[in-house]
C-alpha positions in Angstrom: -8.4 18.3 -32.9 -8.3 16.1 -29.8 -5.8 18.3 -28.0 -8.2 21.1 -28.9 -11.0 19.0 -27.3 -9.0 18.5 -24.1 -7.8 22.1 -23.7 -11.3 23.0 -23.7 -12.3 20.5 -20.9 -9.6 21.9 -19.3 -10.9 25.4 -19.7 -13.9 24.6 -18.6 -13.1 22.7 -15.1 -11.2 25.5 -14.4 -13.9 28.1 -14.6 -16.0 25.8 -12.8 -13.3 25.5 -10.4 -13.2 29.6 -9.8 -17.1 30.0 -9.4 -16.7 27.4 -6.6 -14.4 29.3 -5.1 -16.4 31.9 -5.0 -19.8 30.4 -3.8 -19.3 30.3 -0.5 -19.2 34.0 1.7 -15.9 34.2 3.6 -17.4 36.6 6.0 -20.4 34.7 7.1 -19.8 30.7 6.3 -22.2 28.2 6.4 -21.2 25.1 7.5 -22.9 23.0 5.0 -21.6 24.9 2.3 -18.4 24.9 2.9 -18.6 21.4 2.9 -20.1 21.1 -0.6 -17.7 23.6 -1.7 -14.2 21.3 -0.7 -16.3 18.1 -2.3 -16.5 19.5 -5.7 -13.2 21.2 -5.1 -11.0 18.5 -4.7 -13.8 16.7 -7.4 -12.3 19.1 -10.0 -8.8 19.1 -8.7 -9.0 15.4 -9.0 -10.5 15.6 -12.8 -7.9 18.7 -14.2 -5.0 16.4 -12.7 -6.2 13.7 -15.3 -6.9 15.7 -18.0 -3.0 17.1 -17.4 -1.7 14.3 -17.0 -3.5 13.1 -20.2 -1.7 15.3 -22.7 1.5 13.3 -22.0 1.0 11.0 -25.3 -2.6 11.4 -25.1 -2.7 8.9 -28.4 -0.3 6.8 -29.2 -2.3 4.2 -32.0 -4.7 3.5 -34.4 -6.0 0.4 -35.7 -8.3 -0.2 -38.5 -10.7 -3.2 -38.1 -13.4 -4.5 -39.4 -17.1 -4.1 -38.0 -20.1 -3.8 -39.4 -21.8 -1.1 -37.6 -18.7 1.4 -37.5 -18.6 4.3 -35.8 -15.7 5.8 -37.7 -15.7 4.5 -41.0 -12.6 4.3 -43.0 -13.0 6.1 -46.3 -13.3 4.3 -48.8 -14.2 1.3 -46.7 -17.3 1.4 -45.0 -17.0 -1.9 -43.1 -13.7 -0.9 -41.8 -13.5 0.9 -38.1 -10.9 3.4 -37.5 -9.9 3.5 -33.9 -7.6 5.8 -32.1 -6.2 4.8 -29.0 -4.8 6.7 -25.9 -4.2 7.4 -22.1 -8.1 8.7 -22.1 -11.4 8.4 -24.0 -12.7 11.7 -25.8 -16.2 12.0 -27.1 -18.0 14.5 -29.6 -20.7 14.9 -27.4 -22.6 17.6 -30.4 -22.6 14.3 -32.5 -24.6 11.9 -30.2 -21.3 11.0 -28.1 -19.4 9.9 -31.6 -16.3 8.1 -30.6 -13.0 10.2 -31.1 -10.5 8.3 -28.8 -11.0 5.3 -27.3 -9.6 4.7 -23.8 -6.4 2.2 -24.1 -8.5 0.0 -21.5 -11.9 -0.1 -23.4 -12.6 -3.6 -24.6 -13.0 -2.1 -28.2 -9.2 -1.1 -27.8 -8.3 -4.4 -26.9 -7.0 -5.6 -30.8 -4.6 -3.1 -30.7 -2.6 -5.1 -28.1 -3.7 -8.6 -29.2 -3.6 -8.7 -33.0 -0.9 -10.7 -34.6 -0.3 -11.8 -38.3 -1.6 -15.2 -37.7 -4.7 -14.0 -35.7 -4.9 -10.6 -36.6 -8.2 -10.3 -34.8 -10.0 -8.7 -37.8 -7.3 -5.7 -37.8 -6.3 -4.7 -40.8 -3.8 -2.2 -40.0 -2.2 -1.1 -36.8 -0.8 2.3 -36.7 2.3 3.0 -33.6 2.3 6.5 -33.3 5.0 8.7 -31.6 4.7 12.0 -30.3 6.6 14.8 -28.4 4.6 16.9 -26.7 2.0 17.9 -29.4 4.1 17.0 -32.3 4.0 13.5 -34.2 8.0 12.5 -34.6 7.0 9.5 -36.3 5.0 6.4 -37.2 4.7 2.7 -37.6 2.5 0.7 -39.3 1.5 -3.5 -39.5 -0.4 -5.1 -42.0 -1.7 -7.4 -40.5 -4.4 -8.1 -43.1 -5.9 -6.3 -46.2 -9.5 -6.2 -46.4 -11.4 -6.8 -49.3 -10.8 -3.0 -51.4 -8.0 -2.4 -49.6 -5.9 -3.4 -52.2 -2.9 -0.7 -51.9 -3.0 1.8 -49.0 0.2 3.1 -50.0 1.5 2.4 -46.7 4.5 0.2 -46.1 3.8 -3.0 -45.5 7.2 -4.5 -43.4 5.4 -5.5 -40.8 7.4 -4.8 -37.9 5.9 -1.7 -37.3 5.3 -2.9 -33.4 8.7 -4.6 -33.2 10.3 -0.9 -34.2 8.2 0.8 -31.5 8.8 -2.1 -28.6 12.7 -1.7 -29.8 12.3 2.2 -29.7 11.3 1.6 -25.9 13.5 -0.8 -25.1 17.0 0.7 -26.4 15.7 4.3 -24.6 18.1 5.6 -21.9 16.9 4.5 -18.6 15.3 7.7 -16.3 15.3 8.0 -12.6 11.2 7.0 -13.4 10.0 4.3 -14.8 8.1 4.6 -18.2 5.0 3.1 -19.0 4.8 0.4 -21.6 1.0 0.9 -22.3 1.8 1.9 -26.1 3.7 -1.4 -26.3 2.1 -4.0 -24.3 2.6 -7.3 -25.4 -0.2 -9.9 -25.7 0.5 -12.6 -22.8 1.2 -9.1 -20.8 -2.3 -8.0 -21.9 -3.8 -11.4 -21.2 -2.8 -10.4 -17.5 -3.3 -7.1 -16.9 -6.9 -8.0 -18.1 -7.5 -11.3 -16.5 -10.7 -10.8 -14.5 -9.9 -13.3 -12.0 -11.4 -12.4 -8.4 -9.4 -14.0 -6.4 -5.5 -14.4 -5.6 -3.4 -14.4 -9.1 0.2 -14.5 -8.6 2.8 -12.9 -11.4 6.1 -15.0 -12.0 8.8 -14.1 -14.4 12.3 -14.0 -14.1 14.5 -10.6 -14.1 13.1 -7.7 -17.4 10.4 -9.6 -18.1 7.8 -6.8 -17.4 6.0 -7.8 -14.0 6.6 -4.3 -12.3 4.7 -2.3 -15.7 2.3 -5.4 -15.8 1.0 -4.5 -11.9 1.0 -1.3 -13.0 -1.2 -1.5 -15.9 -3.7 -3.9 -14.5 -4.3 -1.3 -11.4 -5.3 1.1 -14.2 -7.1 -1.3 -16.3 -8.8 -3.0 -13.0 -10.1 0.9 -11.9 -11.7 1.3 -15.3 -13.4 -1.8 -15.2 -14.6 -1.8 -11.7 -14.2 2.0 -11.0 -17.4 2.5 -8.3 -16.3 -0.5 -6.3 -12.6 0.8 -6.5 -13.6 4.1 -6.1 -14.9 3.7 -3.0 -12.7 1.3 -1.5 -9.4 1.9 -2.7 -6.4 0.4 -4.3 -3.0 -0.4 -2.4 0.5 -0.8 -4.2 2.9 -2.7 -1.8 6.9 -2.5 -3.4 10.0 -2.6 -1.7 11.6 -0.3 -0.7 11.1 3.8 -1.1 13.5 4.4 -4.0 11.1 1.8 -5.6 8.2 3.7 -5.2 9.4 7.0 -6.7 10.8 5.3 -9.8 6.7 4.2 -9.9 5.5 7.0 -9.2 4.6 8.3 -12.4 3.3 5.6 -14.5 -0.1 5.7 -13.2 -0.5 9.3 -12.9 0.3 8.9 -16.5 -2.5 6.4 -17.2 -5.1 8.8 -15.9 -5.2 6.9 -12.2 -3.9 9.4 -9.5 -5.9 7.8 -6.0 -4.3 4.6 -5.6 -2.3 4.0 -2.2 1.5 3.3 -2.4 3.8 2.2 0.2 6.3 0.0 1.3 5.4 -3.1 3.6 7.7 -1.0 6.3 5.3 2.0 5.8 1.7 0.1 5.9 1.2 1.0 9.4 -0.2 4.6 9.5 1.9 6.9 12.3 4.7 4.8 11.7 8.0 5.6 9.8 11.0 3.6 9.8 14.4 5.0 10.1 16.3 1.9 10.1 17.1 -2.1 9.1 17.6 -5.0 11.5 20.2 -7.0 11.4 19.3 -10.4 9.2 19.1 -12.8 11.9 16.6 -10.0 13.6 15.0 -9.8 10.3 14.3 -13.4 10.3 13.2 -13.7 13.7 10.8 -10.8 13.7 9.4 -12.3 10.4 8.6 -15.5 11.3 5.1 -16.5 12.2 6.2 -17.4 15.9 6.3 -13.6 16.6 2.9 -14.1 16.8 3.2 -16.5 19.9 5.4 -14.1 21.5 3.2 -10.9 21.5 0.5 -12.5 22.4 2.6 -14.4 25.8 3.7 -9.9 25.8 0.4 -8.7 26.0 -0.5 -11.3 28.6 2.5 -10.3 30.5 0.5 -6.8 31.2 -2.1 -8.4 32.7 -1.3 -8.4 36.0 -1.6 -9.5 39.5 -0.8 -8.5 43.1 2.0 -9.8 44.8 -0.2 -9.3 48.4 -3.9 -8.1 48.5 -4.7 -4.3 48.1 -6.6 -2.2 50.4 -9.2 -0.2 48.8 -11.0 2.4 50.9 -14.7 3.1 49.5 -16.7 6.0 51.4 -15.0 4.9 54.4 -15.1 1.3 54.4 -12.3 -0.8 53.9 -12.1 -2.8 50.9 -9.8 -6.0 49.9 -9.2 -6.9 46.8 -6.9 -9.8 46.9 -4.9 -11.6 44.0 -7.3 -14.1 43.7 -10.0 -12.1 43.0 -8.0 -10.6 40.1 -7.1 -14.3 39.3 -10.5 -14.8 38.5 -11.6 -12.1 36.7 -9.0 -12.3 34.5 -9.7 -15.6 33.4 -12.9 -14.2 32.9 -11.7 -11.8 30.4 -9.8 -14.0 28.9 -11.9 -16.6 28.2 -13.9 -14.1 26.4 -12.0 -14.1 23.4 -11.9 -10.2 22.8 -9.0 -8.1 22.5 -6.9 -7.2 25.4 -8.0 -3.4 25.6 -11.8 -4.7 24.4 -11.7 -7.3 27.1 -11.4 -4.9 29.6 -14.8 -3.9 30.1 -15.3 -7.6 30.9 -12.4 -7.7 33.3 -13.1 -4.5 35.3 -17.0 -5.6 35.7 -16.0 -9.2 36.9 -13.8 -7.4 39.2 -16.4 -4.7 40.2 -18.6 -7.1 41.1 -16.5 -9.2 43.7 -16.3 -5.6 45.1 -19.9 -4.7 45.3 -20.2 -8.2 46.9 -18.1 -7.8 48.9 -19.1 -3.9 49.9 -22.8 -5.1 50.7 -21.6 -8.2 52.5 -20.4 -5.1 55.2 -22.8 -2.6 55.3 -25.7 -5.2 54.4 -25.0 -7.4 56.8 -27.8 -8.3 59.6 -26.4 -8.4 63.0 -28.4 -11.2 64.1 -27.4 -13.8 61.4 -29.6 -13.4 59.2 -29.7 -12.7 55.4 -28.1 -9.7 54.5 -30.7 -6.5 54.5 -29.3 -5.4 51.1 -31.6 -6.3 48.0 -30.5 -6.8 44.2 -31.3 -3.2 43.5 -28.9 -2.2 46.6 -26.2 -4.1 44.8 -26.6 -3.2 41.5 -26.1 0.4 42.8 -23.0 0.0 44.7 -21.7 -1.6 41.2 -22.4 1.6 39.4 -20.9 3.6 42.2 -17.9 1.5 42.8 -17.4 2.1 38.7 -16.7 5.7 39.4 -14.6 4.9 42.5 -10.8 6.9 41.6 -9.3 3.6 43.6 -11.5 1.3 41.7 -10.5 2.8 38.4 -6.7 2.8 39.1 -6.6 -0.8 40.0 -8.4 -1.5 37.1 -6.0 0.1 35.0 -2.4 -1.4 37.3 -3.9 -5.0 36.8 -5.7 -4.6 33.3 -4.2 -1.2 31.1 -5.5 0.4 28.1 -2.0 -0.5 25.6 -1.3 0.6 22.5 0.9 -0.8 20.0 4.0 1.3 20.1 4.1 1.1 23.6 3.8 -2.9 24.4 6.6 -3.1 21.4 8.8 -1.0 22.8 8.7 -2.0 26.2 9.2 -5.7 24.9 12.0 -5.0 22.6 14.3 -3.0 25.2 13.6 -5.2 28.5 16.0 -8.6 28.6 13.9 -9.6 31.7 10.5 -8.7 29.4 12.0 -10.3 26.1 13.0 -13.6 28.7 9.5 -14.3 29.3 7.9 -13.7 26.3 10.3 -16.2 24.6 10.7 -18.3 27.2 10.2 -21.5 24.7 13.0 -19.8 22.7 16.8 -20.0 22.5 19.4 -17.3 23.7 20.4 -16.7 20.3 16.6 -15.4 19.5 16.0 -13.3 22.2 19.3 -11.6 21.9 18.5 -11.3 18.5 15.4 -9.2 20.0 17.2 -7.0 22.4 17.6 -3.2 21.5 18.4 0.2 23.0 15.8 2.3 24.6 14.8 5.0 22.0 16.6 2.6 18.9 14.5 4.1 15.6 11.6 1.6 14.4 13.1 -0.6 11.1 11.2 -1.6 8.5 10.6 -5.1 10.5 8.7 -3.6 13.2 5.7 -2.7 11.1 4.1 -6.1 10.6 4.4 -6.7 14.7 2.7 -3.6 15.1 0.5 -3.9 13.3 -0.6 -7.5 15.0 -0.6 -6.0 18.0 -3.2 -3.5 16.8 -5.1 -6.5 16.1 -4.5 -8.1 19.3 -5.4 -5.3 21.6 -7.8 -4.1 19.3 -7.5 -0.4 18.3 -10.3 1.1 17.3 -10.4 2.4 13.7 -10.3 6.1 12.9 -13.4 6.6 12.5 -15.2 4.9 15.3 -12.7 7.0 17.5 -13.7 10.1 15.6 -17.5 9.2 16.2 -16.2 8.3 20.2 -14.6 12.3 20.1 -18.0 13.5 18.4 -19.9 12.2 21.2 -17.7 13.8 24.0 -18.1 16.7 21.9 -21.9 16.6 21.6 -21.8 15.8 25.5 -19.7 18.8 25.9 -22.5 21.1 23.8 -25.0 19.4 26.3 -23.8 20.3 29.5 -23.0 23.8 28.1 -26.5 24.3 27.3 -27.5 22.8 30.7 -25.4 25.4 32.3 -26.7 28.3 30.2 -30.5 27.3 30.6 -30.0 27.1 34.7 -28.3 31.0 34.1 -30.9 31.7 32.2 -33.9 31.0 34.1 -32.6 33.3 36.9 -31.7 35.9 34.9 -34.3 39.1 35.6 -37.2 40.2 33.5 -37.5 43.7 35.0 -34.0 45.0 34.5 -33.6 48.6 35.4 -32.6 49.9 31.6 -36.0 48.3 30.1 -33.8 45.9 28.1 -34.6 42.3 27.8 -32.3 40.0 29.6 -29.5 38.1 26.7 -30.8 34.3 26.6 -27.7 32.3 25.4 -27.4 28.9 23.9 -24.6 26.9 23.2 -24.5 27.0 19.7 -23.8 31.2 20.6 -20.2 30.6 21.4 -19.3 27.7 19.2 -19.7 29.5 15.8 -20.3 28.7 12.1 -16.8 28.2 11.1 -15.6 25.8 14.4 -18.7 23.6 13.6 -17.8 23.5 9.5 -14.2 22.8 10.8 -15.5 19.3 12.6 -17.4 18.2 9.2 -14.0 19.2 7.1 -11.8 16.6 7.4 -14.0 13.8 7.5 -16.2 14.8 4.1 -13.1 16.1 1.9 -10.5 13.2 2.3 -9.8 11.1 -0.6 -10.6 7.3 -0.1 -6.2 6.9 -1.0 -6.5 9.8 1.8 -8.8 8.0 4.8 -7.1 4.4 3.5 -3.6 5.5 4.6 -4.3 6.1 7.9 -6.6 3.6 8.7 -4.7 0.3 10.1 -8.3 -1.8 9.8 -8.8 -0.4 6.2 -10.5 -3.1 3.7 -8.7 -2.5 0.2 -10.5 -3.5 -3.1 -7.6 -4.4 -4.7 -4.4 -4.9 -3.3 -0.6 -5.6 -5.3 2.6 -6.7 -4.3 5.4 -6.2 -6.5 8.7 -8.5 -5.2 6.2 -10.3 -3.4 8.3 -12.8 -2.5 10.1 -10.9 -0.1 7.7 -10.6 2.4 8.0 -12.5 5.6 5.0 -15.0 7.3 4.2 -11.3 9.9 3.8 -9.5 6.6 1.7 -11.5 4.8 -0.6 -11.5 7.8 -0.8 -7.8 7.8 -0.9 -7.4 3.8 -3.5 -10.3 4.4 -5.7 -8.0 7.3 -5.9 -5.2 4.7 -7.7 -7.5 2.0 -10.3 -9.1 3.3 -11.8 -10.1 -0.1 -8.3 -11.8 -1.1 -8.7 -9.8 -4.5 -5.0 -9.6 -5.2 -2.0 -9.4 -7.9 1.3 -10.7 -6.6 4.0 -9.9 -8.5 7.1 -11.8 -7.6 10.1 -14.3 -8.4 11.0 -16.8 -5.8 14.5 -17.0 -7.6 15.0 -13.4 -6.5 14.4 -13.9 -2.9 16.7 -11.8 -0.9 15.0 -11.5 2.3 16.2 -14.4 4.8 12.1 -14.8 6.1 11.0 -14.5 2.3 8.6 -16.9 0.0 10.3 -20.2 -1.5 6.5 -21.4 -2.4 3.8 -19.4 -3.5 1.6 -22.7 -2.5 3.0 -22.9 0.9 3.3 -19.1 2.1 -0.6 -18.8 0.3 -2.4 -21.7 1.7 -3.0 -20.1 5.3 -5.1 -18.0 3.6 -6.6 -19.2 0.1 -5.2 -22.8 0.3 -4.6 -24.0 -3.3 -6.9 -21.7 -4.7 -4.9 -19.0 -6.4 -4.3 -18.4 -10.3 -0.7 -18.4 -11.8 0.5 -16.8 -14.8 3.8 -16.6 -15.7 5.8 -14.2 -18.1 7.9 -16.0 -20.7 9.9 -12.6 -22.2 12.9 -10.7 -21.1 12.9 -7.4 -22.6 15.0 -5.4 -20.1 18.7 -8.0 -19.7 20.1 -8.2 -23.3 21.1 -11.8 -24.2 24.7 -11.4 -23.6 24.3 -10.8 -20.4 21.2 -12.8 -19.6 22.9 -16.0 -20.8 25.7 -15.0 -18.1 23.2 -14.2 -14.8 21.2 -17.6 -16.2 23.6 -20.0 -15.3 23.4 -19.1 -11.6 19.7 -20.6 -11.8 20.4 -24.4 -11.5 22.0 -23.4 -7.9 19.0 -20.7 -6.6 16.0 -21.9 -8.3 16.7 -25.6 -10.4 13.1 -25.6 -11.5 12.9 -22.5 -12.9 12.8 -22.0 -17.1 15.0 -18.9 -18.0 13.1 -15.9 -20.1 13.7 -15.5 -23.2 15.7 -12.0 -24.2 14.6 -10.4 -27.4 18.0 -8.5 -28.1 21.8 -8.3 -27.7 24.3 -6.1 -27.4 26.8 -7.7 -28.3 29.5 -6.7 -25.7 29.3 -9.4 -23.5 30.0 -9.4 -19.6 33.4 -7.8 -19.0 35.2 -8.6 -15.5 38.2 -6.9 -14.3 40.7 -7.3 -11.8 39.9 -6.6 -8.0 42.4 -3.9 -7.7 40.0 -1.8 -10.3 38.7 1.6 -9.3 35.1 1.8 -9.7 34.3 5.3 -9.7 37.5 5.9 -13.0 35.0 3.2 -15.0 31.9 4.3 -14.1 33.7 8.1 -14.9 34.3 6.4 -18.7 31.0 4.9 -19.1 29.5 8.3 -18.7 32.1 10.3 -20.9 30.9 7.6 -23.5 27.0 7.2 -22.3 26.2 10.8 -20.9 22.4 10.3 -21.6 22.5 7.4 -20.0 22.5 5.9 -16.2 24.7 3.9 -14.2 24.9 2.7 -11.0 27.8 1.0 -8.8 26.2 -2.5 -7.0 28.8 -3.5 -3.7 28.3 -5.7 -0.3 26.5 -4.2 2.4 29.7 -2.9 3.9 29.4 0.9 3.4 33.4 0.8 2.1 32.7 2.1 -1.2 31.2 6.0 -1.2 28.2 6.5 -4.0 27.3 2.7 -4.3 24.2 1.2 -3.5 23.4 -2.5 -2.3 21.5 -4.7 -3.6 18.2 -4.5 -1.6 18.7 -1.0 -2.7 18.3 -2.1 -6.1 15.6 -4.4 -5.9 12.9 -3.6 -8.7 14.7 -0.6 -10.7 17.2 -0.9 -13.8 19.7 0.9 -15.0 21.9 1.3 -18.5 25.1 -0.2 -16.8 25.8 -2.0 -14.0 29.5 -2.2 -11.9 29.4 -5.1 -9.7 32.3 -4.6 -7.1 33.6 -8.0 -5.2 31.0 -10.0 -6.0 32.5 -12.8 -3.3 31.3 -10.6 -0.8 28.1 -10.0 -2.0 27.1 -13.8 -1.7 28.8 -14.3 1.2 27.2 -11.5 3.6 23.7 -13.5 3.5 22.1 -16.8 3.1 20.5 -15.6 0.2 23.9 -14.1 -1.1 23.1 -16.5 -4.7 20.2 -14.6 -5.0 21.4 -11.4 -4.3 24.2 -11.5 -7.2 21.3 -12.9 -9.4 19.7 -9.9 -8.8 22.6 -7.5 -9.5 23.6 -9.1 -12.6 20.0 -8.6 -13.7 19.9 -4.8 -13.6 21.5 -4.1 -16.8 19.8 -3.2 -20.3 23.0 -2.2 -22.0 26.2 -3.7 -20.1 27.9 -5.2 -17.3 30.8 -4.7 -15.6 31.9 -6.9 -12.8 35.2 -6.2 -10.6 36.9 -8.9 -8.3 36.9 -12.5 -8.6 33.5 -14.0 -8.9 33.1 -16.3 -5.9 33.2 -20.1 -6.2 30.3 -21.3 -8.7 29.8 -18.6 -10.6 30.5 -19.2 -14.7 31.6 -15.5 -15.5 34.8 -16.0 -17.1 
């Protein structure tokens, strides 16, 4: 009955969809048409994607609890609600909007995650159900409670009915996507993926505890709760690296949430792409908050002066415009506290002005010594003029430029002599450390200094620089019509063939269609669509997930794009693997919210099986002393095998998939490139997979300062077994 209900939503949004199509005449457009027509286009696009999307497990449990005004009472039991839950609601709208299926997000769903035995939070029953496609393949059922005439349901009554779906999930093979959890949800995961704080909350667990699908389901839960505000401002997902973000990708399309913002930290700044990784000590360098000193000493480096003073020559008078006149107007401009490129305006009419001065002091002059014959008026003119002075203007521009980002970057990062006095405080190790080859790729590092330099030359937004072109534009359409009305007041009235003379306007060669085109793009973007590639963007809601990999430069940008400080960071500081990364949530927050954040922290490991957990646990005393190891809810029983260094990786990971074809595995090795088909570890970061080949582990903590970490990591990745080759280095327990 409910996939009945949905196919006929579906029916009907596409129907709607065709007569859209239709409305508008293809022939003759009208430009405000067309751009009601894309609105409700992508509208309905927006709405058949979720009901699609939907269908995949659209219900997944039931619960029966008590309430005195039911809406769907259980028969038999009138003071007994039935309640099915799924990835949408569904209403009987012929019945006065009757309840069918409740949205897994709706506060009246909430039992269904938080009931327990000992507070079974007046549920009675709580149904699991499992589906393939449009087929039930089976069911599990708690008793949590038996309600007065509820005396024999005839249902089972083991219940474990949620442990048997939770282990159903858990024991899956492992895709190249993550699943969501939201038919298993635990309660302390529940507690945080509905926490209403409004502020900073930070997410700490150690490896399989769930952070990742926690994020994941608090975005959903967070854009049905506050779905105008979010609507209209948008929701960013930050993770680390891209392989990350497609193993995402599908769990909130799968909650019903399609415009929601993902990208790396790399990736935040729009135009941007990187092709490449610095080296660590480069890493660390270009991550550390004194970056910030040495962009700004960059930008200031563009600011010039003369060597000697320039001669200028205005309407036939020589000019001089000596280096300390530039001197002083660019203290001037500086001492505003704007922007370089909005600071200009400031420096070019400080520097104008010396000019006019210095332009009427000539031609103003009396000849007999007294005061000069020029008024304020005079002056104020010869500053206008002087403005539009080619000379003037190109001086302007030697001694102040208009910079952009990429540019000023660039130009530092491949001139020693540029690098040299930028980092003039720093030591030769640094600014070597700095140094690249013209044309070298931008790495995932340079994002966060471009993105400070956006804010310290201050770019304009992309939509104050499309209103900037619309004005040009409308400007454009003005002196058009100027021209035409001049042609048309001379054209004849008495023409020989007794036709009227053709009046023209401007709007007569700039059509129906070009002016529809201009509105286009602005009206039919998505809010996900304008937020990506807007660098001054203010999020509603922004995550992190491996949060504490980001460096001081990319907290400041994550910081610049939430505003509000409404955030979920999702992260374990015994996981750190980036050399500039978070030790302390307190310290690496308090530039920003001080000690006002909220912490929860996940207790349950339901991704490393106890065999292998107990194994990657004993590295914690060494990379994180204060931490308390998750609990894992399961073995396998096979233990951590290790095998000599001389072992072929490929011939075992060929067995484990004769054995495991349904399953994945993966081969973890140093960042050395030696071993074809293996990935590294920040390669890993964030993903799991059925079993795990470690190859020299030695090397793996040796290649970084955070090498502990790094193994920590790798022998976290497994949910069925572990297989490490070569002798573990010095300190590590695996026997």
């Amino acid at each position: 009955m409910l996939f009945a209900r949905l196919d006929a939503e579906v029916s009907q949004s596409n129907e709607r969809l065709r007569r859209v199509m239709k409305r508008v005449d293809a022939a003759n457009p009208d430009a405000e048409a067309l751009v009601e027509r894309e609105t409700e286009y992508h509208a309905l696009n927006a709405r058949l994607d979720r009901l699609n999307l939907a269908q995949l497990g659209l219900v997944f449990g039931r619960i029966d609890v008590g309430d005195a005004e039911a809406e769907n009472p259980v028969p038999g039991n009138p003071g007994l609600d039935r309640r099915y839950i799924g990835r949408m609601g569904l209403d009987a709208r012929e019945e006065g909007y009757r309840t069918l299926l409740l949205d897994w997000r709706a506060p009246m769903a909430r039992p269904f995650y938080l009931a327990t035995t000992a507070q079974p939070e007046g549920v009675t029953v709580r149904r699991h159900i499992r589906t393939s496609g449009r087929t039930v393949t089976g069911i599990d059922d708690e008793h949590l409670s038996v309600s007065p005439g509820d005396t024999d349901s005839g249902a089972p009554r083991s219940g474990v009915g949620g442990e048997s779906a939770l282990l159903s999930v858990l024991t899956a093979p492992r895709t190249g996507h993550m699943v969501d959890i939201v038919e298993t949800i635990q309660r302390e995961q529940d507690e945080i993926i509905r926490d209403r704080t409004r502020g900073v909350m930070v997410v700490e667990g150690g490896p399989g505890t769930g952070k990742t699908a926690v994020a994941l389901h608090r975005v959903a839960w967070l854009l049905y709760t506050w779905r105008e505000q979010l609507a209209a401002t948008g929701v960013l997902i930050i993770g680390p690296n891209r392989t990350f973000l497609d193993y995402i990708s599908r769990v909130l399309p799968e909650l019903g949430e399609t415009g929601v913002v993902l990208s790396t930290v790399g990736e935040l700044y729009p135009g941007v792409t990187p092709r490449a990784v610095d080296p660590l000590l480069t890493r660390e360098i270009k991550g550390s908050e004194e970056m910030v000193v040495i962009l700004a000493e960059a930008v200031k480096a563009r600011q010039t002066l003369p060597d000697t003073p320039v001669s200028l020559k205005v309407e036939g008078i020589e000019l001089t415009l000596t280096p300390a006149m530039v001197k002083k107007s660019r203290t001037r401009a500086r001492r505003s506290r704007r922007p370089h490129n909005l600071a200009q305006p400031v420096f070019r009419d400080h520097l104008i002005a010396q000019l006019a001065d210095q332009m009427a002091e000539r031609i103003g002059a009396d000849p007999l010594g007294g005061r000069n014959l020029l008024g304020g008026g005079d002056v104020a003119q010869l500053h206008e003029d002087l403005t539009e002075e080619r000379s003037v203007v190109e001086a302007v521009d030697a001694f102040w430029p208009t910079l952009d980002p990429e540019s000023v970057l660039e130009d530092l990062l491949t001139d020693e002599s540029a690098i040299a006095r930028a980092a003039a405080d720093y030591d030769d190790e640094t600014r070597c450390a700095l140094l690249r080859d013209p044309g070298s790729p931008w790495t995932t590092s340079d994002a966060a200094l471009l993105d400070e330099l956006a804010e310290r030359l201050g770019m304009p937004d992309p939509e104050t620089a499309r209103e900037a072109a619309d004005r040009k534009w409308r400007e454009q359409v003005e002196d058009a019509q100027e021209a035409l009305d001049i042609l048309s007041s001379s054209a004849s009235s008495d023409l020989d063939d007794g036709f009227e003379a053709e009046i023209l306007s401007a709007h007569d060669v700039i059509d129906a269609e070009t002016l529809a085109e201009r509105q286009r793009f602005r009206d039919t973007r998505t809010t996900a669509e304008r937020a990506r590639a807007d660098h001054t963007w203010a999020y509603g809601h922004v995550i992190v997930d491996e949060a504490q990999e980001l460096s001081p430069m990319e907290w400041r940008m994550v910081m610049r794009r939430c505003p509000s400080r409404w955030m979920t960071l999702v992260g374990d500081t015994a996981q750190t693997g980036s050399p500039a990364g978070v030790d302390s949530w307190a310290d690496t927050l308090a530039p920003y919210v001080r000690g006002r954040f909220h912490r929860h922290e996940l207790t349950v490991n339901y991704r490393t099986p106890g065999d292998i957990a107990e194994v990657a646990n004993r590295l914690l005393p060494m990379i994180a002393p204060d931490h308390a190891p998750a609990t894992a809810i399961r073995d396998t029983g096979q233990g951590v095998r290790v095998l000599p260094a001389d072992t072929d990786p490929e011939v075992v990971l060929g067995e484990l998939m004769e054995r495991d074809p349904e399953r994945t595995a993966v081969i973890i090795a140093p960042d050395d490139g030696q071993v074809p088909g293996s990935v590294t570890v920040d390669g890993i970061k964030g993903l799991e997979f059925d079993h795990v080949i470690i190859l020299n582990p030695d090397n793996i903590v040796g290649q970084s300062p955070q090498g502990w970490q790094d193994l920590y990591v790798a022998y976290t990745r497994a949910t069925q077994s572990l297989t490490v080759i070569g002798r573990p280095p010095h300190g590590d327990p695996v026997e």
